[in-house]
C-alpha positions, 0 to 999 in steps of 0.5 A, spaced: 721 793 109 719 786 110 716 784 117 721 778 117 727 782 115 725 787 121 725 781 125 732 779 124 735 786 124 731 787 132 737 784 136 743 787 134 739 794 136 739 792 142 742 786 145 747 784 140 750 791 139 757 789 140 763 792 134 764 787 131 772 788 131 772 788 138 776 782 142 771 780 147 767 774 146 760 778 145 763 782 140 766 775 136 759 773 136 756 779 132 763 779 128 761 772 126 753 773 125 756 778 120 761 773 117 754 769 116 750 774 113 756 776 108 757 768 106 749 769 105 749 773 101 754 771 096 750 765 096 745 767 092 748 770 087 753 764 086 758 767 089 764 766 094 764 771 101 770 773 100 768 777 093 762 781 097 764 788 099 758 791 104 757 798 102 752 804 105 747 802 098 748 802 092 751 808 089 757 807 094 757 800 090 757 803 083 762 809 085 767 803 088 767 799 082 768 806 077 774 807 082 777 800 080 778 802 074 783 807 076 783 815 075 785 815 068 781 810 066 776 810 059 770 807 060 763 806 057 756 805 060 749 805 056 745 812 056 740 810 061 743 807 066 743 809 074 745 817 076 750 814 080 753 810 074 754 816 069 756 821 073 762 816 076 763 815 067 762 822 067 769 823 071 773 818 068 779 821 067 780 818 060 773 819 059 767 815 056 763 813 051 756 813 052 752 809 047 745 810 046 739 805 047 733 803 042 726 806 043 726 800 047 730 802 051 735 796 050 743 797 049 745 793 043 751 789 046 754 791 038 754 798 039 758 796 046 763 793 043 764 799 038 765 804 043 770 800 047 777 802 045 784 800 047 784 805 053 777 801 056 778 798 062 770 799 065 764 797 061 758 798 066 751 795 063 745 796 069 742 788 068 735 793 068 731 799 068 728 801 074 724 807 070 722 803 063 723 796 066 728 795 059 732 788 061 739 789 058 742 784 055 748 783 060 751 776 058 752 778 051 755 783 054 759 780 058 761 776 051 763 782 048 767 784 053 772 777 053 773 776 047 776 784 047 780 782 053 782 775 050 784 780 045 789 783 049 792 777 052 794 774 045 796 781 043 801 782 050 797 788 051 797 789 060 790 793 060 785 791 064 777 791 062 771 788 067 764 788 066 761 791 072 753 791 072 748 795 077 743 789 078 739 792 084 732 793 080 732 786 078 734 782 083 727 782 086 724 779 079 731 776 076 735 770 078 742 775 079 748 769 079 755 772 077 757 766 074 751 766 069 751 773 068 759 773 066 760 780 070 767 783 073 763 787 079 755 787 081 751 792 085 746 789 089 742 794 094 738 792 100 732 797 100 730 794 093 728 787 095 725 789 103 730 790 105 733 797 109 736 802 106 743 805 106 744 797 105 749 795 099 753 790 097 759 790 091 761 782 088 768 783 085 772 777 081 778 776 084 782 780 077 779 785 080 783 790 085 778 795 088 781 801 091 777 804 098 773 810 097 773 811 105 781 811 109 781 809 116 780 802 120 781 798 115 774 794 115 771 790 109 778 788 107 781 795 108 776 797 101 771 800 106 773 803 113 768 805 118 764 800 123 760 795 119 752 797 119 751 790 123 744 790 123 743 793 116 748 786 113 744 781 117 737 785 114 740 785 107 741 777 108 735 776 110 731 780 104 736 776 100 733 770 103 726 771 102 726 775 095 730 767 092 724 763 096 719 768 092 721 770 087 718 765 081 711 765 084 712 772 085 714 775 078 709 771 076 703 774 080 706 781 079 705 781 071 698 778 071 697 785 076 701 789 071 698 787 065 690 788 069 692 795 070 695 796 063 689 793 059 684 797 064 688 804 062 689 803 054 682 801 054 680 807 056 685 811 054 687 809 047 692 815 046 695 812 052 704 811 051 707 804 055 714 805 055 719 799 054 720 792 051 714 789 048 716 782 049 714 781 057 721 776 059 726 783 056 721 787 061 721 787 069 714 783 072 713 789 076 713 796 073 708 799 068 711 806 065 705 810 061 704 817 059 698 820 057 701 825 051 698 832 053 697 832 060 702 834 065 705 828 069 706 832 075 698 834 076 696 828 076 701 825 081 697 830 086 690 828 085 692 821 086 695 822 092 689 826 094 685 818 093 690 814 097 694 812 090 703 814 090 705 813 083 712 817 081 714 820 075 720 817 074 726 815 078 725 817 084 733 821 084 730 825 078 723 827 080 726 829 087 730 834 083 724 836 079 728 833 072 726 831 066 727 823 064 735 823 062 731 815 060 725 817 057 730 823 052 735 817 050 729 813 048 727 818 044 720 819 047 717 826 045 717 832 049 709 831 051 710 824 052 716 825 057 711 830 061 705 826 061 709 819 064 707 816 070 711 810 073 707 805 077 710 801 081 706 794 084 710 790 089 709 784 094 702 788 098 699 790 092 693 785 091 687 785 086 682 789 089 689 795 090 690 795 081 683 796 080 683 802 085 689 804 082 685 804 075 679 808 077 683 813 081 688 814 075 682 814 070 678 819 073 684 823 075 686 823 067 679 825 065 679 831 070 686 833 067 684 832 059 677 836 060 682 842 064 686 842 058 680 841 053 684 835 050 678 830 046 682 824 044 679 826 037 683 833 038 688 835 031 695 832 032 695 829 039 693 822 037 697 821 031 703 824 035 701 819 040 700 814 036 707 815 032 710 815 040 708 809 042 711 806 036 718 809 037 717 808 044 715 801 044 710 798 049 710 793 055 706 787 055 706 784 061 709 786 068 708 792 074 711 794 082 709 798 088 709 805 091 713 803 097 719 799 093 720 807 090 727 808 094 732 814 092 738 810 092 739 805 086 
């Protein structure tokens, strides 16, 4: 966590441990810093307090808003979209339709609108990738779904249809306004800007009816019970804070990181495959997804960890689960593209001097495992395979993030 988010949240450890819905005067005074912190956060999305939700992180979030839409209801979402999302989809009572991206990575909001149909009441759009880095077109989305709702209306039909997207990956790097956005429902979570984990938040418009997943005093509004996580909301506000103060300057200095270490790698690995958008405003400034076709991903997340280098192999979900890339599949990435994929992270602490390390480290570490397999970049099959996936795959040209933003919650 960021120091000055920990610093904020220290008190209500200790001095201001109070319940908030308790009637004494202490416990009014957190009940009031909670009120505060609420009317923060929904500041900085351009929002008013009364539309914010707390939430124990992100996937709660999500599962909130796919529970508005009601049991039977039909609903769509893209094909690499958060596990919390798809699962959520995948339980829809009236089903789902699951549209698919391009090598990029990015869902055409044409191919949304065609999989809407008179029975969709949710579409859910994450506004980015936390895997490729892939910004999704969620405005043009959000005019698909208007115009599908306006439809409606003049048509006397009373189904609902809202436009919910899971913003928690881009809210570090992306201004995140619901009203320029032109959502129904938005996720944020807490542990992807500094912030502490099991920490989120649900903005709902005022057409939107959420149901409460968890039954008892009443908090939130009566949509989620159980004592409020002081501490943690007052955390949230604060790294909310601070990620709108530095977000310009630090996107910027993140994707001048990036595209260091990318150049240092491709250089050296010209069979190297970077996944995601080419254009660096549709990719996040702190991600870097390569793969060295052939190897095996797994083999060198070890050696580099032995060097003091934390990288993963995909979400953070899915590689503690031992699975494949469900991203990575979608985006039609071959089998050895897929299984030699590193996702390199850069964040706040990174400095220079950390992604030249990081370049030698993953240099050598790609040497030793090529001569252990006996891969030669002149072998039969591998750079032309190589090269063909890179050219389904699409490859980043500009932005990175850090091993410590790696969280397991969306």
């Amino acid at each position: 966590m960021d120091p000055e988010v920990v610093d904020a949240m220290l008190p209500y450890f200790t001095d201001a441990f109070e319940n908030p819905s308790a009637p004494y005067a202490a416990a009014r005074a957190v009940r009031a810093d909670v009120e505060d912190a609420r009317a923060a956060c929904a500041h900085a999305i351009g929002a008013r307090p009364g539309n914010v939700t707390f939430t124990a992180g992100a996937t709660e979030a999500n599962n909130l808003a796919f529970a508005a839409a009601g049991p039977d209801a039909h609903v769509v979402v893209d094909a690499v979209e958060h596990e919390s999302v798809l699962a959520c989809a995948a339980a829809a009572g009236g089903g789902c339709a699951v549209v698919g991206v391009g090598p990029d990575g990015r869902v055409s909001a044409a191919d949304v609108a065609a999989a809407i149909t008179p029975a969709t009441r949710l579409v859910s759009v994450e506004l980015a990738n936390g895997e490729v880095g892939a910004v999704q077109p969620v405005r043009e989305i959000a005019r698909v779904v208007a115009a599908e709702r306006d439809r409606r209306l003049a048509a006397g039909e009373r189904e609902p249809i809202w436009l919910h997207t899971d913003a928690s990956q881009a809210a570090g790097s992306l201004a995140v306004n619901v009203g320029t956005l032109g959502c129904d429902m938005l996720t944020l979570s807490a542990a992807k800007i500094y912030g502490p984990k099991q920490v989120g938040l649900l903005w709902s418009s005022d057409d939107v009816a959420l149901r409460p997943l968890v039954l008892g005093g009443g908090q939130e509004n009566g949509v989620r019970s159980g004592t409020e996580n002081v501490a943690g909301v007052i955390g949230f506000a604060k790294a909310l804070e601070l990620t709108a103060a530095r977000r310009g300057e630090e996107a910027r200095r993140l994707a001048r990181l990036r595209d260091r270490l990318q150049r240092a790698l491709c250089g050296e690995f010209g069979w190297a495959v970077v996944s995601g958008p080419r254009q660096g405003k549709l990719h996040l400034p702190g991600l870097l997804h390569i793969s060295f076709p052939g190897l095996e991903a797994r083999r060198l997340v070890i050696a580099l960890e032995r060097g003091g280098v934390s990288v993963g192999t995909g979400s953070a979900c899915a590689a503690s689960k031992m699975r494949s890339s469900h991203v990575l599949a979608a985006m039609g990435a071959p089998a050895e593209v897929a299984a030699g994929s590193l996702r390199i992270t850069l964040g706040r602490p990174t400095t220079e001097a950390d992604v030249d390390y990081a370049a030698a480290a993953i240099a050598r570490a790609v040497r030793a495992e090529a001569a252990r397999v006996g891969r030669r970049e002149g072998a039969s099959g591998n750079i032309g395979t190589a090269r063909a996936a890179a050219a389904r795959t699409g490859s980043a040209s500009a932005s990175v993030q850090v091993p410590d933003t790696e969280r397991g919650d969306a």
